[in-house]
Residue frames relative to the residue before (quaternion, step in Angstrom):
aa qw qx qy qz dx dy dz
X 1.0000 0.0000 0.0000 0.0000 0.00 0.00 0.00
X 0.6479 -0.5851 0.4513 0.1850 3.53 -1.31 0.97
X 0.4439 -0.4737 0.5838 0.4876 3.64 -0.96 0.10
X 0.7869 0.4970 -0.1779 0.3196 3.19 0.20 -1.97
X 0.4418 0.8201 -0.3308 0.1510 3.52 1.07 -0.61
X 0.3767 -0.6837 0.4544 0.4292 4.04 0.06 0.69
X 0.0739 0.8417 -0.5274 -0.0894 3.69 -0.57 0.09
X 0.1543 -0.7711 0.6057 0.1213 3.87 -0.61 1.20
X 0.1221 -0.8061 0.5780 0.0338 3.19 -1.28 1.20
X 0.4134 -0.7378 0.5193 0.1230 3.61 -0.02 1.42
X 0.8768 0.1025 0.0066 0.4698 3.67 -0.48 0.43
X 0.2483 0.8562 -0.4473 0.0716 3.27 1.08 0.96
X 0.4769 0.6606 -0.3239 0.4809 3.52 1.69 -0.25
X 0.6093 0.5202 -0.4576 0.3857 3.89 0.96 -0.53
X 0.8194 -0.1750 0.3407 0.4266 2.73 -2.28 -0.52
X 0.8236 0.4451 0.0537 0.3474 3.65 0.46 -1.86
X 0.6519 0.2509 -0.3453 0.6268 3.36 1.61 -0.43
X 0.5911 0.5099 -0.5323 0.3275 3.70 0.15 0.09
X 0.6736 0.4938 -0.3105 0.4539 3.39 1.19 -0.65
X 0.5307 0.5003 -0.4508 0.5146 3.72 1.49 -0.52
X 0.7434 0.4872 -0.3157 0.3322 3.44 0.28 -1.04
X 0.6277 0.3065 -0.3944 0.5971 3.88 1.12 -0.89
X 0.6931 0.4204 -0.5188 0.2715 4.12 0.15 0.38
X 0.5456 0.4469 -0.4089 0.5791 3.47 1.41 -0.13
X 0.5108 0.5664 -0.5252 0.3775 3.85 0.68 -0.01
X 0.8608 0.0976 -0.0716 0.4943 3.32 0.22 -1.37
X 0.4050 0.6505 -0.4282 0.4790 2.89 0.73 1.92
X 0.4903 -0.7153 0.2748 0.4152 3.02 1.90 -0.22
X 0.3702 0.7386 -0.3853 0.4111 3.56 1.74 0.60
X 0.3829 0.7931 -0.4708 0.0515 3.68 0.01 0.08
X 0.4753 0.5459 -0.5269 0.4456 3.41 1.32 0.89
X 0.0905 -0.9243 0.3472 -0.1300 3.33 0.56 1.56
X 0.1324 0.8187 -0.5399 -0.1440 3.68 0.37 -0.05
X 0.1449 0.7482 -0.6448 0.0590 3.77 -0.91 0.40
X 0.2532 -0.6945 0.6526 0.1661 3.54 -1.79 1.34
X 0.1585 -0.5731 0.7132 0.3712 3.32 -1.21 -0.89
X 0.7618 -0.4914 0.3345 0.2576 3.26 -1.38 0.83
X 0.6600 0.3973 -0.2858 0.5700 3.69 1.32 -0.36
X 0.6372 0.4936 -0.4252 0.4119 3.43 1.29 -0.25
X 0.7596 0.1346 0.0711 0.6324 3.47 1.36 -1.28
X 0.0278 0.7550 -0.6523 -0.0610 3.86 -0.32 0.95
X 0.4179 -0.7908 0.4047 0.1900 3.04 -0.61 1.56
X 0.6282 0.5933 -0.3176 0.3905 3.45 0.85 -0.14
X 0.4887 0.5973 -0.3108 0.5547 3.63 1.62 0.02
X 0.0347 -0.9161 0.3897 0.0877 3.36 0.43 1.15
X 0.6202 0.4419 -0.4717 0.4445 3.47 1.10 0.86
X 0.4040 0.4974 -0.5608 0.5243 3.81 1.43 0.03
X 0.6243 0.5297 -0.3907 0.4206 3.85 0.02 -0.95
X 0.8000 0.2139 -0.2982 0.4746 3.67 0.05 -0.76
X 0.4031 0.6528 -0.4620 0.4449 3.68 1.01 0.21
X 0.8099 0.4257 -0.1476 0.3756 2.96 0.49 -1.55
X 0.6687 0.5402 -0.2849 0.4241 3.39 1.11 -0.92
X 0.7202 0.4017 -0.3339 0.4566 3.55 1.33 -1.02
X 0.5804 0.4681 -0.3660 0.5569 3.87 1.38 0.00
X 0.6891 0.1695 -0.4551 0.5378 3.94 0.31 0.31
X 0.1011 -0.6687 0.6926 0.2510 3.90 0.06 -0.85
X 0.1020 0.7822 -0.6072 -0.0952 3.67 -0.13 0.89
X 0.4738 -0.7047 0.3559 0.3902 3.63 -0.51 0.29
X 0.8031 0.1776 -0.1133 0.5574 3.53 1.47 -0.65
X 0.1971 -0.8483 0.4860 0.0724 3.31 -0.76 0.63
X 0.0719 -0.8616 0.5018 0.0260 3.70 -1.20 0.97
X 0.3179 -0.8478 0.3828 0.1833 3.39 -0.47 1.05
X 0.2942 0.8678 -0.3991 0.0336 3.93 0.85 -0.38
């Protein structure tokens, strides 16, 4: 994976994505993308492909 790489982190509020997200921080990751669940409910499966074809991240996490 790229520094520069877009990266979407599903569930950045949990136990597991806050810790993905502060280990790709101070890793040198800071093309971060995070929703919250009122921004993006992931189960709306046309916000999701909205969203994916307006950010193109290159990697994706689910946590």
């Amino acid at each position: 994976m790229k520094q520069d790489s877009k990266i979407y982190v599903a569930g950045h509020r949990g136990l597991a994505g806050s810790a993905l997200v502060r280990g790709l921080q101070a890793r040198g990751y800071r093309n971060l993308v995070t929703r919250t669940h009122a921004e993006l409910d992931l189960i709306d499966q046309r916000a999701v492909r909205e969203f994916f074809q307006r950010e193109r991240p290159g990697v994706v996490f689910l946590a």
